[in-house]
C-alpha positions as CSV (number, residue, x, y, z in Angstrom):
1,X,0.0,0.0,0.0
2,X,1.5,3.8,-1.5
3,X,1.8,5.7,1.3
4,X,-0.2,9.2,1.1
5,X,2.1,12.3,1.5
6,X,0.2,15.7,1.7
7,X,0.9,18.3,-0.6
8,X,3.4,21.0,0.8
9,X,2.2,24.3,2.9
10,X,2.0,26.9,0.4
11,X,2.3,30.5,1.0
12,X,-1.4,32.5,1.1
13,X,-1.0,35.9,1.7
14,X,-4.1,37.4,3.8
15,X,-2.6,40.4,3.5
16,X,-2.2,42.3,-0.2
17,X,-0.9,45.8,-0.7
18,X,-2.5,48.1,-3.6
19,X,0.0,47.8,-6.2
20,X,-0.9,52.2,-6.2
21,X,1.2,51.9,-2.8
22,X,4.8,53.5,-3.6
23,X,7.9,52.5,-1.9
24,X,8.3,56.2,-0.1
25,X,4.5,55.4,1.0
26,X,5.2,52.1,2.4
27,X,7.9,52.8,4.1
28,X,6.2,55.9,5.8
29,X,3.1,53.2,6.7
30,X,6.0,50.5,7.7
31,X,7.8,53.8,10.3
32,X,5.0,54.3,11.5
33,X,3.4,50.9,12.6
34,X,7.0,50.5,13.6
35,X,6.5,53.1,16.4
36,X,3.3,51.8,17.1
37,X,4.9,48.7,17.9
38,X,8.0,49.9,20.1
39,X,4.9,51.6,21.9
40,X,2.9,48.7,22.6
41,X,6.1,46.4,23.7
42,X,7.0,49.5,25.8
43,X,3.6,49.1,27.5
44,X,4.2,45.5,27.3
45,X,7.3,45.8,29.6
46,X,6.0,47.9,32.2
47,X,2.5,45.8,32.8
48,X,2.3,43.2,35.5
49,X,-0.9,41.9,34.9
50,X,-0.6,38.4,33.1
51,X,-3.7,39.1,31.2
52,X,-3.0,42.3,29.6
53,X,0.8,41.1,29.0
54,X,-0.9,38.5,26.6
55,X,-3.2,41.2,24.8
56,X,0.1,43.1,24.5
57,X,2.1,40.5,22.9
58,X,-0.9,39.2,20.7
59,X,-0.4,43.1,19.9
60,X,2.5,42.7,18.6
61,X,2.1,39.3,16.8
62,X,-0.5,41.7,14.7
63,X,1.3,44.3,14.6
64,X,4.6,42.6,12.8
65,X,2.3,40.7,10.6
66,X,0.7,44.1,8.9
67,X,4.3,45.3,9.0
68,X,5.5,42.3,6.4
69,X,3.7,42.7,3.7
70,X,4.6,46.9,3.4
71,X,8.1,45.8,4.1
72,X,8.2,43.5,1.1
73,X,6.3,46.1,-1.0
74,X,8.8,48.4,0.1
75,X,11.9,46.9,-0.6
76,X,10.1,44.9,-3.9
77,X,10.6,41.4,-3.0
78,X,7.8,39.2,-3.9
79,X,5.3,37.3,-2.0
């Protein structure tokens, strides 16, 4: 009996940029979620409550994953 291998994980984005976007504009977007994110660790760093550590850091997750896709836009690498 053959056993059955699964097809490889391919990569979906969930995320798409407007090809419209420019470079200069995605990297101003990219800065800026940037700060947002040095922010929220900030925040993250000086909470002691358990519970709103994990909101923070789920925060973050998030945050880096809308920062991806304007980084690759940016630098124009491809999905």
């Amino acid at each position: 009996m053959k056993k059955i291998v699964p097809d490889p994980p391919r990569f979906f984005p969930y995320l798409s940029i407007s090809p419209d976007l420019t470079p200069e504009a995605a990297r101003a977007e990219a800065t800026s979620l940037m700060a947002c994110l040095r922010e929220v660790l900030d925040m993250y760093f000086d909470t002691n409550s358990e519970e709103q550590r994990h909101t923070l850091l789920n925060t973050c997750i998030y945050l880096n994953q809308l920062l991806y896709p304007l980084i690759r836009h940016e630098t124009g690498a491809q999905p």
